[in-house]
C-alpha positions in Angstrom: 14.0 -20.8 -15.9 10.2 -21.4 -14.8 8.0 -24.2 -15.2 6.1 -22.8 -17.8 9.1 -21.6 -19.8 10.3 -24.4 -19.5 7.6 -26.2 -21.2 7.3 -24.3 -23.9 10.8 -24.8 -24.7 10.0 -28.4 -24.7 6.7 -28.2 -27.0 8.9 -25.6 -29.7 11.7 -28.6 -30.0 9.0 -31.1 -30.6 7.6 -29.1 -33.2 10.3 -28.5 -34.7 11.6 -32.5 -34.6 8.3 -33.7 -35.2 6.2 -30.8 -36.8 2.6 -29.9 -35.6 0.6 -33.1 -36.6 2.4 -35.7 -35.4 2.5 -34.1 -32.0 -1.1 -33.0 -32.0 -1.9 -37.0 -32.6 0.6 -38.2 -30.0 -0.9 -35.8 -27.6 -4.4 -36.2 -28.4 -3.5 -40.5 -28.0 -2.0 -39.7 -24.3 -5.2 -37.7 -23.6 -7.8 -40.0 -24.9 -9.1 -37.6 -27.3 -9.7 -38.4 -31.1 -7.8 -35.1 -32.7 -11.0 -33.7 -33.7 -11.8 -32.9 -30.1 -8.2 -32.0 -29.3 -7.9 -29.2 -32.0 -11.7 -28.1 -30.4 -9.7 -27.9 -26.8 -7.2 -25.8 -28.3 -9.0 -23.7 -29.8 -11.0 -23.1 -27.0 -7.7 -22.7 -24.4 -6.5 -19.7 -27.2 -10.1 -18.0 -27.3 -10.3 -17.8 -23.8 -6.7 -16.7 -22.7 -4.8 -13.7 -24.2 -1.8 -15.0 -26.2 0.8 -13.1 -23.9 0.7 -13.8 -20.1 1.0 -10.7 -17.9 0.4 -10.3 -14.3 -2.6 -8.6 -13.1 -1.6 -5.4 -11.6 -3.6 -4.3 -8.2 -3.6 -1.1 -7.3 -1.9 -0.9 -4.0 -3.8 0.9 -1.0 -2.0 3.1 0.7 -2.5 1.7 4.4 -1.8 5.1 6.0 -4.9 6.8 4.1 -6.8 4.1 4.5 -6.4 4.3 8.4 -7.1 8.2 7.8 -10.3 7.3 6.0 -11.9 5.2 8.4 -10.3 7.2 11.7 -10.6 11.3 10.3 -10.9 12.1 14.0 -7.0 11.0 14.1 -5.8 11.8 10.8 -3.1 14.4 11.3 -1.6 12.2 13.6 -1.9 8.9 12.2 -0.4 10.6 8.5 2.8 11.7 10.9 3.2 8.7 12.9 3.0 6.9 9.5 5.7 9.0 7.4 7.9 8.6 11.0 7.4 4.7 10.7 8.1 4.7 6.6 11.5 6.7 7.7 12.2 4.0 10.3 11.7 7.1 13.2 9.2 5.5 14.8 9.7 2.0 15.7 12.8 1.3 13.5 13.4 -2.7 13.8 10.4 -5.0 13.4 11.3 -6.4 16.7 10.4 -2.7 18.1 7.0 -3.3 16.1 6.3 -6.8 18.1 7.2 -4.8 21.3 5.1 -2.3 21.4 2.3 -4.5 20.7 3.3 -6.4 23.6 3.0 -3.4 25.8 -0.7 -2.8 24.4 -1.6 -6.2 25.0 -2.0 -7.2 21.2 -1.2 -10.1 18.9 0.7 -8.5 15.9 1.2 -12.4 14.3 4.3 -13.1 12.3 4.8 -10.5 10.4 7.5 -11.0 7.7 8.5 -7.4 7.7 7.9 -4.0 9.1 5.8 -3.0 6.5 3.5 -5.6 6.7 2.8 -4.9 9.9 2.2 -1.2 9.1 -1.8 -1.9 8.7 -2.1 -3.9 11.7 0.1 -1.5 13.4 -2.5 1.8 12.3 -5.4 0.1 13.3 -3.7 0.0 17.0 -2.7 3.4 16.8 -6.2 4.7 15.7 -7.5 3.1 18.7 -5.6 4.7 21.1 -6.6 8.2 22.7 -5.4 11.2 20.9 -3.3 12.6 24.2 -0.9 9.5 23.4 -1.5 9.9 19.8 -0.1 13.0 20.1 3.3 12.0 22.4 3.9 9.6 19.9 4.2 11.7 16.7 6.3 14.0 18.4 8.6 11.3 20.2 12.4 11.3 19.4 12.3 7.8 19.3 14.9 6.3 17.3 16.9 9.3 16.7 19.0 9.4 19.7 20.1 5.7 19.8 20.9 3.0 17.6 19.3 -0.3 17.4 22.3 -1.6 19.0 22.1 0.0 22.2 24.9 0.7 24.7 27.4 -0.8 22.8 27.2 1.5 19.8 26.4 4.2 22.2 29.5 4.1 23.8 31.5 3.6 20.7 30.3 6.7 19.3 31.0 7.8 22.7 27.6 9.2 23.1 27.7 9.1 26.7 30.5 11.3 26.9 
């Protein structure tokens, strides 16, 4: 149960023991307001809040088209090399991600996930010379092997 859910848990029982003016005065008495000024608080707090808490939704950006939009030189590639990465074709495991920043020389930070790298991981991409571009949207990275390497290789017999 949350904080806030919690508390107004609290405040209904207290109501409910005490009813509304008794705990208005106790509260106002621990705030070192005369009740007057409490109930002019209060009725300020519920003008200026909606009655029912919601989250603010933010419309999420796509970081693919946003790449796209500030790199249209690149965009057919970026777009593929993008879907690949969403389908875990292109640079399956996070620690794939950190790699191949390490081979272009770049911090990535600490990512918690693959997909937050994904924007940091564009902007790289969109730097990079279409000729590469290219060899990386058409890799078969990923497909052939497993994240696990030889072992899983050569108990699928892959090999043989």
């Amino acid at each position: 149960m949350s904080t806030i859910r919690f508390l107004d848990c609290e405040i209904a029982l207290l109501l409910a023991e005490y009813g509304k003016e008794p705990v208005l005065a106790a509260l106002a008495r621990k705030l070192a307001l005369s009740e007057v000024e409490l109930e002019t608080l209060l009725s300020q707090i519920e003008k200026g809040k909606p009655t029912e808490r919601r989250a603010k939704s933010v419309p999420k950006t796509d970081p693919i088209e946003t790449a796209v939009a500030e790199h249209p030189d690149k965009a057919e590639q970026l777009r593929k090399i993008g879907a690949r990465f969403q389908n875990r074709l292109f640079l399956p495991e996070l620690r794939d991600v950190k790699r191949f920043f390490e081979q272009h020389a770049r911090n990535l930070g600490r990512p918690k996930s693959r997909q937050q790298a994904l924007p940091k991981l564009l902007s790289l991409l969109a730097e990079i010379d279409a000729a590469e571009l290219d060899t990386l949207s058409q890799s078969r990275e990923g497909a052939e092997y497993s994240s696990l390497g030889v072992i899983s290789d050569e108990i699928l017999r892959r090999d043989k």
